[in-house]
OpenMM code with the backbone's topology and positions (N, CA, C; nanometers):
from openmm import Vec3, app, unit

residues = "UNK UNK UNK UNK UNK UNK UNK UNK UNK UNK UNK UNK UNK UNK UNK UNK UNK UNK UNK UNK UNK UNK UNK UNK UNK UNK UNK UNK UNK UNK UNK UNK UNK UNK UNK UNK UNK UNK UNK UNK UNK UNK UNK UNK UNK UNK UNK UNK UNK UNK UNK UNK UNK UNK UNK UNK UNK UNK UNK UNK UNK UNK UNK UNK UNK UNK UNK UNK UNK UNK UNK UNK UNK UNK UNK UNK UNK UNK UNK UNK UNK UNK UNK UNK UNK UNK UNK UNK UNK UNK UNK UNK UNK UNK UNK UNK UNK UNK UNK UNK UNK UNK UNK UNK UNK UNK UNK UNK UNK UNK UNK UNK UNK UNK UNK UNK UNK UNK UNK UNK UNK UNK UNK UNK UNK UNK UNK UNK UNK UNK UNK UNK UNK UNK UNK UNK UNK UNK UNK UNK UNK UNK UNK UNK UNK UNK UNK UNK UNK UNK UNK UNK UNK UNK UNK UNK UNK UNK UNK UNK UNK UNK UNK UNK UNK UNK UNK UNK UNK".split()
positions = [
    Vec3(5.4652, 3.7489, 8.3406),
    Vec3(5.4727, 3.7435, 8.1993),
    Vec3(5.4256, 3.6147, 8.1397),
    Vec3(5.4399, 3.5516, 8.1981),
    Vec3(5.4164, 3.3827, 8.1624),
    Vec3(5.2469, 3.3703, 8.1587),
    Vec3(5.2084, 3.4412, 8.2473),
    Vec3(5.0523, 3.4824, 8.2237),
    Vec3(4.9712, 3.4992, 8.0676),
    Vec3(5.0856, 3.6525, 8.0940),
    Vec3(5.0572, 3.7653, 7.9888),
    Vec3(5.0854, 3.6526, 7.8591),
    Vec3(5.1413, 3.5400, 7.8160),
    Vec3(5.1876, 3.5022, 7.7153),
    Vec3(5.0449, 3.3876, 7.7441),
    Vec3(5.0424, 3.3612, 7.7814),
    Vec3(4.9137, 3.2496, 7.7670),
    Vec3(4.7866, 3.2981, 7.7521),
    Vec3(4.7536, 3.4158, 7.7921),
    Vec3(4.6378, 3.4614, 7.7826),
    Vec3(4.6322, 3.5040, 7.6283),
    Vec3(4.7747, 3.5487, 7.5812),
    Vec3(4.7550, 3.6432, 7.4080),
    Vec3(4.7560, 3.4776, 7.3277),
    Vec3(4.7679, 3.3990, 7.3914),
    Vec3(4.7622, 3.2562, 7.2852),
    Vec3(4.6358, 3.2295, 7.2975),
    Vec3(4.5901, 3.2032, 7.4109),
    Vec3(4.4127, 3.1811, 7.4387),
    Vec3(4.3716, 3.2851, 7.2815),
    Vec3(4.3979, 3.3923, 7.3306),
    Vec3(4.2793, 3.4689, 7.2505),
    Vec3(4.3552, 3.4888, 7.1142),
    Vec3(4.4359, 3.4669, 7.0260),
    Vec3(4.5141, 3.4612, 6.8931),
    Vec3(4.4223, 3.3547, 6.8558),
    Vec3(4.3207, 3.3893, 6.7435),
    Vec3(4.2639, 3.3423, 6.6612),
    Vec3(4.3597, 3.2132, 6.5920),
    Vec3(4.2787, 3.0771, 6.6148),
    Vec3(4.3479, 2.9690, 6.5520),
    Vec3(4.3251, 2.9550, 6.3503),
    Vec3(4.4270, 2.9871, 6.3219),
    Vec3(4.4275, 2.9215, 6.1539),
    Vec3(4.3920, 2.8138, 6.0844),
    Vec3(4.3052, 2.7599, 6.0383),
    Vec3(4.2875, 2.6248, 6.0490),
    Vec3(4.4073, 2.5545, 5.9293),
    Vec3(4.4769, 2.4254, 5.9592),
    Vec3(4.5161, 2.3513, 5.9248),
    Vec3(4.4713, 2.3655, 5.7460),
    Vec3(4.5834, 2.4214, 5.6778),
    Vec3(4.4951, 2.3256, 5.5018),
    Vec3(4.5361, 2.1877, 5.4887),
    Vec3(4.5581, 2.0996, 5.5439),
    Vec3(4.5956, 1.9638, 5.5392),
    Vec3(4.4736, 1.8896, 5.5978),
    Vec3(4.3624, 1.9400, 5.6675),
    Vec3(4.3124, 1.8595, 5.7432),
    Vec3(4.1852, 1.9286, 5.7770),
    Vec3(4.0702, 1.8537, 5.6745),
    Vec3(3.9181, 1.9406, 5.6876),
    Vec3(3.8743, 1.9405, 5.7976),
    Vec3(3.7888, 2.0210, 5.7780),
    Vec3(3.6623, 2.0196, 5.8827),
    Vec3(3.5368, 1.9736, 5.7836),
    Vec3(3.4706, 1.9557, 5.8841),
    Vec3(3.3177, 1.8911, 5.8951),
    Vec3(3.2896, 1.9692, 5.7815),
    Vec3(3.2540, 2.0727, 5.8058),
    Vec3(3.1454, 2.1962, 5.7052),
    Vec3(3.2180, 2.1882, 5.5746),
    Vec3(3.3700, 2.1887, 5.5773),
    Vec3(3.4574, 2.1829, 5.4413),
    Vec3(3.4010, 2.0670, 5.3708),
    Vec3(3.3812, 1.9294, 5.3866),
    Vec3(3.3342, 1.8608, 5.3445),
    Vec3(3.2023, 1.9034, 5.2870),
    Vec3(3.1050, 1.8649, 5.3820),
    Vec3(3.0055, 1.8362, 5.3089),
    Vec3(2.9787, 1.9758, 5.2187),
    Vec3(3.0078, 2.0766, 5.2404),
    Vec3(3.0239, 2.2013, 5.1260),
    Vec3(3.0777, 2.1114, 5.0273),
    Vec3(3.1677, 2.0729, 5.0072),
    Vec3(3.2771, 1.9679, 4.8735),
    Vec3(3.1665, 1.8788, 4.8595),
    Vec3(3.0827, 1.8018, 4.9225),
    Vec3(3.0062, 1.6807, 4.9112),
    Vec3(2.8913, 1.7679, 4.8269),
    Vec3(2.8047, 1.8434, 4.8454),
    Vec3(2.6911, 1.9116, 4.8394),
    Vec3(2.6997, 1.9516, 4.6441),
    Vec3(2.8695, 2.0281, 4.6270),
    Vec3(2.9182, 2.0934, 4.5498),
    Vec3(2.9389, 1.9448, 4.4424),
    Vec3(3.0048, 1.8689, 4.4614),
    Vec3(3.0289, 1.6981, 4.3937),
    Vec3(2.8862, 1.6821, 4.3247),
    Vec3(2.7735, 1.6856, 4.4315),
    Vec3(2.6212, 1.6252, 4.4160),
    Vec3(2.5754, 1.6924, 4.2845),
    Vec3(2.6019, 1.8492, 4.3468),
    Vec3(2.5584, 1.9760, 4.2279),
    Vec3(2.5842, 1.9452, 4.0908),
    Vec3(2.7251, 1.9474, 4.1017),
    Vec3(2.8021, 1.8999, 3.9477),
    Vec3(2.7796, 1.7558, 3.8554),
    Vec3(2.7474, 1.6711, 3.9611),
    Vec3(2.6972, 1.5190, 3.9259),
    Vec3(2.5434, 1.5614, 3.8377),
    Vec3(2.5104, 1.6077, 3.9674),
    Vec3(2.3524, 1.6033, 3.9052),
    Vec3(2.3491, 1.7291, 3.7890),
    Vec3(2.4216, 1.7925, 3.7347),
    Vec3(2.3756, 1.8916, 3.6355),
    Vec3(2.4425, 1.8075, 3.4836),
    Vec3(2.5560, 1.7482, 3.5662),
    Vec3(2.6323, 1.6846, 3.4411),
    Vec3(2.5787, 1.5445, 3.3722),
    Vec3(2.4415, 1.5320, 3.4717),
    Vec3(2.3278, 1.4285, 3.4476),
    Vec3(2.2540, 1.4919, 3.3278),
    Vec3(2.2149, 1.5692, 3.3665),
    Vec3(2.0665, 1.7119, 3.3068),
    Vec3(2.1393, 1.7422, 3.1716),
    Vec3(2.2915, 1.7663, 3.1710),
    Vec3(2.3650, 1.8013, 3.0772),
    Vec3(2.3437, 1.6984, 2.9622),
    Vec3(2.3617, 1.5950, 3.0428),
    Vec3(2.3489, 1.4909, 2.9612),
    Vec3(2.2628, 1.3995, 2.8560),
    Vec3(2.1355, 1.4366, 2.9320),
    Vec3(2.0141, 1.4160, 2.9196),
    Vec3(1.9821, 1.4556, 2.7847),
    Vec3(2.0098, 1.5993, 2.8618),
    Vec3(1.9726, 1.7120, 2.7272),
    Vec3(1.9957, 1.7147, 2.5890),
    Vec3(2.1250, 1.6316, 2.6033),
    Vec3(2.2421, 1.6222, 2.4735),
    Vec3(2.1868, 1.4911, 2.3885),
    Vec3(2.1230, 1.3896, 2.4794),
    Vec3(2.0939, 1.2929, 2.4154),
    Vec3(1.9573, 1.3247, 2.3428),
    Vec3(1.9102, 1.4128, 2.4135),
    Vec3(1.7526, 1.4836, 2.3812),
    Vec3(1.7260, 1.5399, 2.2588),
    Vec3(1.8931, 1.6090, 2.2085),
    Vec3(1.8822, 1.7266, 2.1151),
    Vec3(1.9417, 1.6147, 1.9868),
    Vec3(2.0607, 1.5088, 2.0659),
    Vec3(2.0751, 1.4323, 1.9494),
    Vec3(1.9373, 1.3609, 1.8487),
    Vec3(1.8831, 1.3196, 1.9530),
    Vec3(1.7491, 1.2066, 1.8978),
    Vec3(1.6476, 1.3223, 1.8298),
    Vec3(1.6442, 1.4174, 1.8869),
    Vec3(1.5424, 1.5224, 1.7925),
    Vec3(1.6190, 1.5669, 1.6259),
    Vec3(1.7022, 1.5551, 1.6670),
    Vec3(1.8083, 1.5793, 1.5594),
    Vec3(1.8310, 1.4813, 1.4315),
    Vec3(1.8096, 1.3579, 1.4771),
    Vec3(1.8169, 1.1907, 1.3969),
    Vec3(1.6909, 1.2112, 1.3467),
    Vec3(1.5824, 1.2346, 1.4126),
    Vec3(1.4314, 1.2204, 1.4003),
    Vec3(1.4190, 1.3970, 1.2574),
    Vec3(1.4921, 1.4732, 1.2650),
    Vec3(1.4868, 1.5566, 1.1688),
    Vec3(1.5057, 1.5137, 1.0539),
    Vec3(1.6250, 1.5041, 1.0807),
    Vec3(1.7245, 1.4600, 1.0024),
    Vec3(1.6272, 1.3129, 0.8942),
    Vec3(1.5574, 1.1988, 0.9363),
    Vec3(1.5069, 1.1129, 0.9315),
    Vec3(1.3766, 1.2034, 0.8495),
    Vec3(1.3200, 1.2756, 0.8824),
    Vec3(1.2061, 1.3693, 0.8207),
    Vec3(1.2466, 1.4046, 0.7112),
    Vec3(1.3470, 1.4829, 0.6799),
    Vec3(1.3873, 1.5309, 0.5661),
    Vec3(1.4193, 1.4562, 0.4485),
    Vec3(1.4695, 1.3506, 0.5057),
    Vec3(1.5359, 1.2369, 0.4584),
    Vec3(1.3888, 1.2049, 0.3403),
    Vec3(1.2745, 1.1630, 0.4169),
    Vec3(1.1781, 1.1356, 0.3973),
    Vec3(1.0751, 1.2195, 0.3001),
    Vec3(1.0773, 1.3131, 0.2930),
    Vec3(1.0720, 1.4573, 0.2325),
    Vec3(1.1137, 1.4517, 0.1117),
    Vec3(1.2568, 1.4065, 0.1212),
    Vec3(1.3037, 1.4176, -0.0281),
    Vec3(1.2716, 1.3288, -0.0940),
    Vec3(1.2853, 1.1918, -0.0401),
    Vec3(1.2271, 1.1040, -0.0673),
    Vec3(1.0961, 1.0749, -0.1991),
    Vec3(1.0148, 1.1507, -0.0411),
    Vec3(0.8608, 1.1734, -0.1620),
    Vec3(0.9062, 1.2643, -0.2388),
    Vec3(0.9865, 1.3780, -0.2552),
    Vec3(0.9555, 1.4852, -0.3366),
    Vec3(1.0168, 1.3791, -0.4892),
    Vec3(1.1558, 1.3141, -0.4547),
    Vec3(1.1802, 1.2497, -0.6055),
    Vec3(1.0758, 1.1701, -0.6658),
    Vec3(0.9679, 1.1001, -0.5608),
    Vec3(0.8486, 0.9904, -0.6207),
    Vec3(0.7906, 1.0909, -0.6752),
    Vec3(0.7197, 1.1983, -0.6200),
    Vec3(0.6175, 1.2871, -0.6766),
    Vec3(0.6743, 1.2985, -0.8327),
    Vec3(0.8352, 1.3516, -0.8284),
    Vec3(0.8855, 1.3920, -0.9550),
    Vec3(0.8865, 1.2662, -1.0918),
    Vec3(0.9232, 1.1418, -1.0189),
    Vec3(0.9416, 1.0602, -1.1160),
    Vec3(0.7903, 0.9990, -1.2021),
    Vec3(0.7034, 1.0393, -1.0625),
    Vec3(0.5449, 1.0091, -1.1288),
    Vec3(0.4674, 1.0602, -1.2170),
    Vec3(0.5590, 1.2073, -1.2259),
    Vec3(0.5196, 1.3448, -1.3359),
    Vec3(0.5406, 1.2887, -1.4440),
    Vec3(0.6695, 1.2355, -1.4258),
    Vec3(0.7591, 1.2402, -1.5505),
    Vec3(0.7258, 1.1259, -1.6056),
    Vec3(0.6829, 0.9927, -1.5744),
    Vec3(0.5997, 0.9181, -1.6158),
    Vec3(0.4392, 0.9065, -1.6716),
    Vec3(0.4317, 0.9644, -1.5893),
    Vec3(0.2805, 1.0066, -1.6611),
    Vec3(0.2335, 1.0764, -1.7648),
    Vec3(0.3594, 1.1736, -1.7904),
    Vec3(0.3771, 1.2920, -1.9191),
    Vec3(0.4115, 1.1997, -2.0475),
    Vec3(0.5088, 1.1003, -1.9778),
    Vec3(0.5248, 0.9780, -2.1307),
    Vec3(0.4208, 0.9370, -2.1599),
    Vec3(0.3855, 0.9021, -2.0276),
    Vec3(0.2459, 0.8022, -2.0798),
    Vec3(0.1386, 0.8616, -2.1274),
    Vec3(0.0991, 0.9437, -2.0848),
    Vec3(-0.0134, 1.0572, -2.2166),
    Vec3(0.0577, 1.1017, -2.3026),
    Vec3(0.1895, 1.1628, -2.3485),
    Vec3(0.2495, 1.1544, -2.4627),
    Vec3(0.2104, 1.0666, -2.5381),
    Vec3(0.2813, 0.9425, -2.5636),
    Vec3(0.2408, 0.8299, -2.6050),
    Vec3(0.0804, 0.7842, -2.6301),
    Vec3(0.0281, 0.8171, -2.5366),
    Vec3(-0.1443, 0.7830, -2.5387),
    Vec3(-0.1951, 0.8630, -2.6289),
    Vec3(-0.1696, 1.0126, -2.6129),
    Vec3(-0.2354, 1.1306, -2.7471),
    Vec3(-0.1532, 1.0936, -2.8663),
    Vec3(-0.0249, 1.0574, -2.8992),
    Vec3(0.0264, 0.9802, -2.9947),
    Vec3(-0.0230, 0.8833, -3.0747),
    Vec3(-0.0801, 0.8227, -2.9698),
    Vec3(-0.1508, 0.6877, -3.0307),
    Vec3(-0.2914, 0.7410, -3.0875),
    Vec3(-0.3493, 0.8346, -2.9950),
    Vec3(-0.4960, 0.8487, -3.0480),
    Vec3(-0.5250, 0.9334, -3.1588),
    Vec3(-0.3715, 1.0033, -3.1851),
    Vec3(-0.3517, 1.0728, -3.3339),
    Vec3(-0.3716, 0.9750, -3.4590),
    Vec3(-0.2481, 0.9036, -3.4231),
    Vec3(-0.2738, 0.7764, -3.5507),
    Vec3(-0.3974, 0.7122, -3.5463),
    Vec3(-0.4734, 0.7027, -3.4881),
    Vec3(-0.5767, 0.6113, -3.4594),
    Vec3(-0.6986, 0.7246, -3.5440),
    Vec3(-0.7216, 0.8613, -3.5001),
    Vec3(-0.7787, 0.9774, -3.5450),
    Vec3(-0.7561, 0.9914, -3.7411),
    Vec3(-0.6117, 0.9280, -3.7328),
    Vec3(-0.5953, 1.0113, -3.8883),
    Vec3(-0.6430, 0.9119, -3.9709),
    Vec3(-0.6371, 0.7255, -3.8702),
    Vec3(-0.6812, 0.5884, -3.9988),
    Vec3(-0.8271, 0.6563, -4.0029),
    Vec3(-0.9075, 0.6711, -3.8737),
    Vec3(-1.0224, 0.6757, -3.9281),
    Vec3(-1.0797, 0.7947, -4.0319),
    Vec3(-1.0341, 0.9424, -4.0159),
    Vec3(-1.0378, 0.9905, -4.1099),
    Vec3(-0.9810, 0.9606, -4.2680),
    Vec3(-0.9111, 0.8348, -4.2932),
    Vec3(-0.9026, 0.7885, -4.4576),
    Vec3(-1.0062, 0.7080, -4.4365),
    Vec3(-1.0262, 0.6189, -4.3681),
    Vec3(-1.1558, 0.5498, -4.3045),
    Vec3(-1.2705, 0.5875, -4.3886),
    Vec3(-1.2552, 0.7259, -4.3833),
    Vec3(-1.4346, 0.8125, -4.3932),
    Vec3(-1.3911, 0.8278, -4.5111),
    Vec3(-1.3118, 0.9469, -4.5496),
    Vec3(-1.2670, 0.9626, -4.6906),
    Vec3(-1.2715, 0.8516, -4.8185),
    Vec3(-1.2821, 0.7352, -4.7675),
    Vec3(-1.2645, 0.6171, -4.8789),
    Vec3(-1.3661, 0.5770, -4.8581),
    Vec3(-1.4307, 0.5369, -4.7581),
    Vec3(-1.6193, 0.5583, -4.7550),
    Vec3(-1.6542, 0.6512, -4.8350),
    Vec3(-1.6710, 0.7713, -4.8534),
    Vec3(-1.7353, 0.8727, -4.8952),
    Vec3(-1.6663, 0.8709, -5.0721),
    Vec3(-1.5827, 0.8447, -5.0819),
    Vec3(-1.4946, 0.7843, -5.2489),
    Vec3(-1.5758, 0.6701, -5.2784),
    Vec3(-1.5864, 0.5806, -5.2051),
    Vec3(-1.6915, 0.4714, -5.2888),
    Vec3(-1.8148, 0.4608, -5.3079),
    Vec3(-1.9045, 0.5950, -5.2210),
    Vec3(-2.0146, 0.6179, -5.2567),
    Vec3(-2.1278, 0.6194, -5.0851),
    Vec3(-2.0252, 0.5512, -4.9994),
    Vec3(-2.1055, 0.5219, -4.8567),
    Vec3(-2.2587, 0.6187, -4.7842),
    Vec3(-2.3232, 0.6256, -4.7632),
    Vec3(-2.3773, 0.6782, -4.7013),
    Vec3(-2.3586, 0.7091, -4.5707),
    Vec3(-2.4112, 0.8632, -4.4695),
    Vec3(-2.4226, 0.8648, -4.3685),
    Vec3(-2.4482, 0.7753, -4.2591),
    Vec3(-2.5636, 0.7061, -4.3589),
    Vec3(-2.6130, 0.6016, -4.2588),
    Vec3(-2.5546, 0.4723, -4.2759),
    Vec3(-2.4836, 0.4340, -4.3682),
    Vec3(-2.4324, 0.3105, -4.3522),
    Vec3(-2.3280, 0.2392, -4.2328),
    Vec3(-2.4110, 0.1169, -4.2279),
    Vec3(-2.3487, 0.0287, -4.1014),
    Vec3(-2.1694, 0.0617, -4.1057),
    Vec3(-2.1312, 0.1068, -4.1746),
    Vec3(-1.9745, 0.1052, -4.2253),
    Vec3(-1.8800, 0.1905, -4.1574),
    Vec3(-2.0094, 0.3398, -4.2107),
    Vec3(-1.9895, 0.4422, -4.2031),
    Vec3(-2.0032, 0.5103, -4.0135),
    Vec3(-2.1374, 0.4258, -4.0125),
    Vec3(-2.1510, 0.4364, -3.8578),
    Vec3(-2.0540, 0.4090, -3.7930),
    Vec3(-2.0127, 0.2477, -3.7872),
    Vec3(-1.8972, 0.2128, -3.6985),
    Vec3(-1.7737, 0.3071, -3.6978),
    Vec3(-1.7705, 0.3308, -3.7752),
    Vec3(-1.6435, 0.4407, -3.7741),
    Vec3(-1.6950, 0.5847, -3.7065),
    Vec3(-1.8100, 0.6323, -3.7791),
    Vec3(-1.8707, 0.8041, -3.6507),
    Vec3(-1.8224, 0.7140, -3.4983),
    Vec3(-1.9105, 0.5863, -3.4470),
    Vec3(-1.8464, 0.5806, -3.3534),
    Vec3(-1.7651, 0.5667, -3.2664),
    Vec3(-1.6674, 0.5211, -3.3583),
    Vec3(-1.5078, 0.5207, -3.2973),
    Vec3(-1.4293, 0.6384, -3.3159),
    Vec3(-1.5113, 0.7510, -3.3963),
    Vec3(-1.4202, 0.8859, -3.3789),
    Vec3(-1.4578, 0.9361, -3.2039),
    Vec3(-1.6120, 0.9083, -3.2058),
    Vec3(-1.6596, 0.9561, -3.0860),
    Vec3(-1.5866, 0.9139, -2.9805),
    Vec3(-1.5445, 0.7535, -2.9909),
    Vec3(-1.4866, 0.7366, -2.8605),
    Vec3(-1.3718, 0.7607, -2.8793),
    Vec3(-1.2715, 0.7830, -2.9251),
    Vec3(-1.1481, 0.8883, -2.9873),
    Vec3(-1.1573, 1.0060, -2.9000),
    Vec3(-1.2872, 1.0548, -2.9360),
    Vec3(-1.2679, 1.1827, -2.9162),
    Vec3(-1.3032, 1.2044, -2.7850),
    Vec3(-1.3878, 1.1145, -2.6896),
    Vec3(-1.4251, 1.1071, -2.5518),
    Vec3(-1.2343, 1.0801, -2.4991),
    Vec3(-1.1863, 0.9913, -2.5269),
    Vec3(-1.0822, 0.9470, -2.4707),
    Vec3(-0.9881, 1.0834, -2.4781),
    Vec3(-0.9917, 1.1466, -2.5932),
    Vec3(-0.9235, 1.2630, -2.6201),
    Vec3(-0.9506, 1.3517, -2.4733),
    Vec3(-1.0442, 1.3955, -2.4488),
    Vec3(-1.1110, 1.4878, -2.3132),
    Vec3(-1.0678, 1.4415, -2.1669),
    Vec3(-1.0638, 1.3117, -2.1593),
    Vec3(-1.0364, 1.2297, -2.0380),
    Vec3(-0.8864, 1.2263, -2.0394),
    Vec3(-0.8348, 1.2171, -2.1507),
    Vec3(-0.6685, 1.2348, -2.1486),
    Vec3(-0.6761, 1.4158, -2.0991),
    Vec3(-0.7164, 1.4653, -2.1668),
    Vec3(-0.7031, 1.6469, -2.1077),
    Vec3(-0.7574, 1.6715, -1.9782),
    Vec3(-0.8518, 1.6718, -1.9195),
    Vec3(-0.8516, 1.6047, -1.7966),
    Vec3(-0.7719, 1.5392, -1.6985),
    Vec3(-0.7078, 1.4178, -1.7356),
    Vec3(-0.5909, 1.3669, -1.6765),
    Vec3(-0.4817, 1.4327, -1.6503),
    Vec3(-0.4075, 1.4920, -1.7696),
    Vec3(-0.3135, 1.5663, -1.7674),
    Vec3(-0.3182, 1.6789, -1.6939),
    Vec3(-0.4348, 1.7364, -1.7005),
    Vec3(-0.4845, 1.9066, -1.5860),
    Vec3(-0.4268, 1.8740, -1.4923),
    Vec3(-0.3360, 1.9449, -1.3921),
    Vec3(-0.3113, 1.9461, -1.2901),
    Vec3(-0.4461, 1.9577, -1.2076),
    Vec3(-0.4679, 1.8571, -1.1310),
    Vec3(-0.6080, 1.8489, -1.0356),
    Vec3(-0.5705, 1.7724, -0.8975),
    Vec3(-0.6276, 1.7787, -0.7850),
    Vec3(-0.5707, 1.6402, -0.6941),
    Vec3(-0.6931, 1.5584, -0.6861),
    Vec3(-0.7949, 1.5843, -0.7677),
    Vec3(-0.8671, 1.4699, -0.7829),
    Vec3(-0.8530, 1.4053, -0.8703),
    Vec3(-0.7633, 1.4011, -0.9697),
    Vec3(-0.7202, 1.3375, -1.1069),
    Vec3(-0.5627, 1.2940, -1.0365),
    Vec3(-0.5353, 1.3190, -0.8979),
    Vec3(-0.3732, 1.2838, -0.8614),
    Vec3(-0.3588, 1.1156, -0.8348),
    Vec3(-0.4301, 1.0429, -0.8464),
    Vec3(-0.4425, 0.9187, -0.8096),
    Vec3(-0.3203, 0.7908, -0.9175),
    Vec3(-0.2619, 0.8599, -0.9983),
    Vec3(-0.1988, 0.7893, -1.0964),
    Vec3(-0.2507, 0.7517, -1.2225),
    Vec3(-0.1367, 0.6519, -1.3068),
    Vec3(-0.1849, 0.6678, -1.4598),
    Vec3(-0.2630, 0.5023, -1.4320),
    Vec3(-0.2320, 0.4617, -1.3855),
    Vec3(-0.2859, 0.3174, -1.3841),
    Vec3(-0.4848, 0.3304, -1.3284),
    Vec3(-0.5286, 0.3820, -1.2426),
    Vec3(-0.7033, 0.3996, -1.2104),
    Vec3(-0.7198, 0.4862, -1.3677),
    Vec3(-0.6321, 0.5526, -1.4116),
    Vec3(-0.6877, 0.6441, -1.5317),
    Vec3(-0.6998, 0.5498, -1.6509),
    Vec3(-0.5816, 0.4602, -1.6888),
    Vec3(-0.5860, 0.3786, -1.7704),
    Vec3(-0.6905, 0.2672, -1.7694),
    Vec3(-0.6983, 0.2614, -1.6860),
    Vec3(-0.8117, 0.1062, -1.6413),
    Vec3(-0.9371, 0.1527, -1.6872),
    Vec3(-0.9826, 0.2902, -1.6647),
    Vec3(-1.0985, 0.3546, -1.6873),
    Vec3(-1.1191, 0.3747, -1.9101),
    Vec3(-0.9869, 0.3762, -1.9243),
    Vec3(-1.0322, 0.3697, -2.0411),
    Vec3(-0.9561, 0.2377, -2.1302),
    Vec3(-0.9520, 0.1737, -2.0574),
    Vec3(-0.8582, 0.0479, -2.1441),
    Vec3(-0.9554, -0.0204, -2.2266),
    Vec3(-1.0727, -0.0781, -2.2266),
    Vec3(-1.1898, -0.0729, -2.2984),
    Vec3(-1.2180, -0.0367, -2.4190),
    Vec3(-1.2192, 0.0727, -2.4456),
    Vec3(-1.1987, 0.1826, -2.4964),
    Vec3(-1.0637, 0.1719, -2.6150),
    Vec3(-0.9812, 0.1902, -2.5578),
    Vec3(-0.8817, 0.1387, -2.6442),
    Vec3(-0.8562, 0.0108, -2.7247),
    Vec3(-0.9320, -0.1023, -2.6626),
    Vec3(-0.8827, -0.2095, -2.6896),
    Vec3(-0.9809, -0.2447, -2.7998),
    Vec3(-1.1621, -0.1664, -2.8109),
    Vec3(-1.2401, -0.1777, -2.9385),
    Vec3(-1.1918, -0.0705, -3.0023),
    Vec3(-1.1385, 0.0433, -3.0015),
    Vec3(-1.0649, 0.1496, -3.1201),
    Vec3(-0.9353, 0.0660, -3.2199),
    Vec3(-0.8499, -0.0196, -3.0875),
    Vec3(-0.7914, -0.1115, -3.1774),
    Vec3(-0.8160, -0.2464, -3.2707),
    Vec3(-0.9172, -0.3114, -3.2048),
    Vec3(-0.9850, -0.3766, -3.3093),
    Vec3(-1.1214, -0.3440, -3.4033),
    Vec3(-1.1221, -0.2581, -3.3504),
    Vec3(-1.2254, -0.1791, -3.4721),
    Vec3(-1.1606, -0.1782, -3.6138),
    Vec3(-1.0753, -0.0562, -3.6075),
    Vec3(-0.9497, -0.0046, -3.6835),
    Vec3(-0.8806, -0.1735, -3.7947),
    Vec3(-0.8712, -0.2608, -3.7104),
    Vec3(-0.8266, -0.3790, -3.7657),
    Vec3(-0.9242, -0.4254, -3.8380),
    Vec3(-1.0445, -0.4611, -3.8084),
    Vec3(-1.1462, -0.4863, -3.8881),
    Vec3(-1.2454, -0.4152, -3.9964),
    Vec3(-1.1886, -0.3031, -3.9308),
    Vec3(-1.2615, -0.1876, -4.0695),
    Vec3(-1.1219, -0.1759, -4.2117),
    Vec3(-0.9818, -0.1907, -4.1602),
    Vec3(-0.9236, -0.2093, -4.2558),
    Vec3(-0.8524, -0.2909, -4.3563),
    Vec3(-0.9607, -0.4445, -4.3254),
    Vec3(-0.8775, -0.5403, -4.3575),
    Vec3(-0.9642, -0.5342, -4.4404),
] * unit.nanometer
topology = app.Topology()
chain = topology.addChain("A")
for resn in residues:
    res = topology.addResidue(resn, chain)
    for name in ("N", "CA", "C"):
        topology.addAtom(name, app.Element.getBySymbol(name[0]), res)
């Protein structure tokens, strides 16, 4: 019997110990550690990836609105400022028409030096008038601002205003 009892222990499958790995238990745990390290890397990566694309949006839009208020405030400036400009070239339009009217009351001729200077300051009145309509047209070759537009006719303005002074003094 003492046989019979050693031989059924020989062959009774051993249980392994849960207190105390084996080889393969490890590095399975080691392999599995590596796995999780390295994804929680990738994880990581990713997150910083989606943040910075995210700042960089975020930073776009930002930018976006940005221009969209310049675009708006440049409208809205520019609408004064030809307001004001066709304003001005009204009054400027109505002296020279008493201009003519009181020429033509005292007897002036077409052709007089008097009479001329004044046809030609309606003309340039009335050129400036076109270049203001023009300006104002929504165009993007006219999008350049009021200041290249003004410069182009400041000239212009500045003999309509001393014209006007010297024809009515």
């Amino acid at each position: 019997m003492d046989n019979k009892q050693t031989n059924e222990q020989d062959t009774k499958p051993t249980t392994p110990n849960p207190t105390v790995p084996n080889d393969a238990d490890a590095k399975r745990e080691l392999r599995e550690a590596k796995a999780l390290e390295k994804e929680t890397k990738q994880l990581e990566k990713e997150h910083r990836a989606t943040e910075k694309r995210e700042a960089t949006e975020a930073k776009e839009e930002l930018a976006r609105e940005e221009h969209q208020k310049e675009v708006l405030l440049a409208a809205a400036r520019r609408e004064a400022q030809s307001n004001a400009l066709e304003q001005q070239l009204q009054t400027w339009s109505t002296q020279l028409d008493a201009l003519v009217a009181s020429a033509i009351e005292s007897g002036a001729q077409a052709h007089d030096p008097y009479r001329v200077r004044i046809d030609k300051m309606r003309d340039t009145v009335q050129a400036i008038f076109a270049k203001l309509n023009t300006f104002t047209t929504p165009s993007p070759a006219m999008d350049d601002g009021w200041s290249p537009f003004y410069a182009s006719i400041s000239n212009d303005l500045q003999e309509i205003e001393w014209g006007l002074a010297d024809l009515s003094s």
